[in-house]
C-alpha positions in Angstrom: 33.6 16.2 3.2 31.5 14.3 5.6 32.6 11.1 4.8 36.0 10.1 4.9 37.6 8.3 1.1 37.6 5.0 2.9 33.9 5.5 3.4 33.3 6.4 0.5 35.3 3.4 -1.6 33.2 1.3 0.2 30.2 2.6 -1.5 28.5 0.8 -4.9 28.9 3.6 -6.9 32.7 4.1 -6.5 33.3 0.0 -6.6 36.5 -0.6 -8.1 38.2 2.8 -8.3 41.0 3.7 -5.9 40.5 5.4 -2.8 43.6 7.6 -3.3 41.7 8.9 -6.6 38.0 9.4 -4.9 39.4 13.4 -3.9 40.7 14.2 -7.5 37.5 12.6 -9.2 35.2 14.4 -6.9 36.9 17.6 -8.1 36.9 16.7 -11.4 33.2 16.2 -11.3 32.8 19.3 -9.8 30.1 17.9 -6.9 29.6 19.5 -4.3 27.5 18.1 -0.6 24.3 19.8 0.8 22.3 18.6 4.7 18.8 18.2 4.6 17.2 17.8 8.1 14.0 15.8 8.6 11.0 16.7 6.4 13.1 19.1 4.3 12.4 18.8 0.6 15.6 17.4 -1.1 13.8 18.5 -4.7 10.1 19.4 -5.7 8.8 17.7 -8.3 8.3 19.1 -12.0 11.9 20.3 -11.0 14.4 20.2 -13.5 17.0 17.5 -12.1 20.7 18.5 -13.4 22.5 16.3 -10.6 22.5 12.7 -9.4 22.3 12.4 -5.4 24.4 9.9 -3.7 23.1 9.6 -0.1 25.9 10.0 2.6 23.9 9.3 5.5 20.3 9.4 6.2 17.2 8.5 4.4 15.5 9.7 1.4 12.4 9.2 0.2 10.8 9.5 -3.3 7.0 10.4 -2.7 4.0 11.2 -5.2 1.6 13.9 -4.8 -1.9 13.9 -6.1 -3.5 17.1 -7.1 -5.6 16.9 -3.7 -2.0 17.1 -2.4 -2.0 13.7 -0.7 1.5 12.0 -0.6 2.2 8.5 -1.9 5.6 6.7 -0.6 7.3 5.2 -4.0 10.7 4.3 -2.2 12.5 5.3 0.5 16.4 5.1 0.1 19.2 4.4 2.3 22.8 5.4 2.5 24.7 4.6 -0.5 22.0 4.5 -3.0 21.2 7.0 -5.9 18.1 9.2 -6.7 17.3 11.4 -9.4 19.3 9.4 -12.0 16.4 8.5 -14.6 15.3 12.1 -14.6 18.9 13.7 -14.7 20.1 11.3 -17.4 16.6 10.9 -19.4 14.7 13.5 -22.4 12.8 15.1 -20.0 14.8 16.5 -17.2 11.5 17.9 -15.2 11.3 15.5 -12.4 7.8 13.8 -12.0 7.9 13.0 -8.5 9.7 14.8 -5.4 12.5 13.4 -2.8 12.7 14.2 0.5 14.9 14.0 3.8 13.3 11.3 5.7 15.8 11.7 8.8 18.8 14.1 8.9 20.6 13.6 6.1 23.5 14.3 3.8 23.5 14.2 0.0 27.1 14.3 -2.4 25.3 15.8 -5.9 27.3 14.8 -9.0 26.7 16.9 -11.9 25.0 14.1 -14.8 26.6 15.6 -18.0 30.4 15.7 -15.9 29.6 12.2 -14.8 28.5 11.1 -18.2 31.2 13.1 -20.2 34.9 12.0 -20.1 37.2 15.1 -19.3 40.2 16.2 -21.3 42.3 14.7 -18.4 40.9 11.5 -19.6 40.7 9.9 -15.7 40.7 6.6 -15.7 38.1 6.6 -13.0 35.2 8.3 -15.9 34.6 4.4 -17.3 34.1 2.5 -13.6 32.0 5.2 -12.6 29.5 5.2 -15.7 29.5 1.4 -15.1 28.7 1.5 -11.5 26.0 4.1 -12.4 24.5 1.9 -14.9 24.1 -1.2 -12.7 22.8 0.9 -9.9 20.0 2.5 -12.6 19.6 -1.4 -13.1 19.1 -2.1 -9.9 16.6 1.4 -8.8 14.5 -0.1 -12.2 13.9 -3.3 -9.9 12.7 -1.8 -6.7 10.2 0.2 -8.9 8.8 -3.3 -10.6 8.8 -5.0 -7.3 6.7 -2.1 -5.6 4.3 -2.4 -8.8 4.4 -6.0 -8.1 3.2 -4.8 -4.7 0.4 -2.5 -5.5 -1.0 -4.4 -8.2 -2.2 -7.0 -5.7 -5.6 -7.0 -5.2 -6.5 -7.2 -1.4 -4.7 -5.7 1.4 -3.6 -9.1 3.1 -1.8 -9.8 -0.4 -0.3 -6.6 -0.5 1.3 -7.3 3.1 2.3 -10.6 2.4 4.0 -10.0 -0.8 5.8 -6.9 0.5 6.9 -9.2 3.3 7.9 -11.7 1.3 10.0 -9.2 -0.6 11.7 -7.9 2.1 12.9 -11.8 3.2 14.1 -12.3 0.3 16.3 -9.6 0.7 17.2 -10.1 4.1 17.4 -14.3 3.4 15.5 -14.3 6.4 12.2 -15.2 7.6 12.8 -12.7 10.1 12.4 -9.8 8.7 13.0 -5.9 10.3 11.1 -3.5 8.2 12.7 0.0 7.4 9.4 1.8 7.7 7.1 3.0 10.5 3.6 1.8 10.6 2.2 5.6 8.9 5.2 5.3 6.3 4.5 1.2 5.5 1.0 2.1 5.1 1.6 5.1 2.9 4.1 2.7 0.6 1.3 0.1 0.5 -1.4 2.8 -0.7 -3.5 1.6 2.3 -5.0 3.3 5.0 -3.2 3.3 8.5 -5.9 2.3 10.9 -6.9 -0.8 8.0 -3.2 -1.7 8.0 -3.0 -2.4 11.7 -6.4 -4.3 11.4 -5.6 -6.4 8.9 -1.8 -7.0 10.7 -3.7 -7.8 13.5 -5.8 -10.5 11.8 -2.9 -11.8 10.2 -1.0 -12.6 13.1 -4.5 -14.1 14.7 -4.9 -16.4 11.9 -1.1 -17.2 12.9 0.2 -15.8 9.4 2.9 -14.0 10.6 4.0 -12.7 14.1 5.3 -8.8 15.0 6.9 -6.8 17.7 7.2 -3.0 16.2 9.1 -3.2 13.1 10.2 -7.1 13.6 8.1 -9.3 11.6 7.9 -13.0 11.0 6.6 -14.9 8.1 5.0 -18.2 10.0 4.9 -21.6 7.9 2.5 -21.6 5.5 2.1 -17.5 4.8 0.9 -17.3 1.5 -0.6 -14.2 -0.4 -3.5 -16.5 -1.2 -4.0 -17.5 1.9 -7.6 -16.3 3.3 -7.1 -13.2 1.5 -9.2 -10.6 2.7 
């Protein structure tokens, strides 16, 4: 294992159960670990999805394709969080979009109907573990509505703003460090890269927000309203 049980108690999806049973469980479960470097497809979509991935270390990210076979960036997913859930656990097991390894990275796979099934050993673990599961589902159907809440905007500048305003809110900072290069933020906001940088630009010449890199701050008064463009 990559990780070590302490690591791995820490994580959401094994809140609550002890760290002396994280070895058993996993056994139980039968999952097993798999290292992706950069780039490396994780799963293609129209895959069928039979395990849930728990990210280890890295980042993944869930992307679109079109049938011109542009990519769209749906989420990108940090250490600790879950992907492939919905399809694995859902009617139709065919996956609809693709993950992939974002950086080096290391995925535990947990077999969905051993996760979902209590074994004849009736572990104790089986009922925190479906909960956990369920809240994280809970939490993966919010990112989704708050990047729709994202792309639905009409212009650009609204777009930025309210991804920005997003990601404070999370943060509980007006200071905000964005998880995504300027080609990956662009890709997630449906937008071209060269208009992104433009319309940044503007932004932080009509003293909306201020930037260095991936550092961004929301100046008083930034509103997606505000001289939209």
């Amino acid at each position: 294992m990559t990780v070590t049980s302490q690591e791995l108690s820490k994580m959401s999806l094994f809140a609550g159960i002890q760290e002396e049973e994280l070895s058993p469980m996993l056994h139980c479960l039968q999952s097993f670990e798999k290292s992706y470097q950069k780039g490396e497809l994780i799963l293609l979509e129209s895959h069928a999805v039979r395990n849930v991935g728990l990210i280890l270390s890295g980042v993944v990210h869930m992307v679109k394709e079109d049938e011109e076979g542009s990519e769209t960036l749906i989420l990108s997913m940090k250490e600790g969080e879950l992907f492939g859930e919905s399809f694995s656990c859902g009617s139709h097991m065919d996956a609809r979009v693709s993950f992939l390894a974002a950086a080096r990275s290391t995925i535990l796979f947990l077999p969905f109907h051993r996760v979902i099934h209590t074994c004849n050993m009736t572990c104790t673990f089986h009922h925190r573990l479906i909960e956990n599961m369920v809240r994280m589902i809970g939490d993966k159907n919010v990112q989704l509505m708050r990047k729709i809440e994202i792309i639905s905007q009409k212009t650009l500048r609204e777009k930025v703003l309210t991804y920005l305003r997003l990601q404070a809110e999370t943060q509980q900072s007006q200071r905000i460090t964005v998880p995504l290069g300027r080609v990956e933020l662009a890709d997630y906001l449906c937008a071209n890269r060269s208009a992104l940088t433009r319309e940044l630009a503007a932004m932080k010449q009509d003293g909306i927000l201020d930037y260095d890199k991936n550092t961004f701050v929301l100046l008083k008064g930034a509103s997606p309203a505000s001289d939209c463009r």
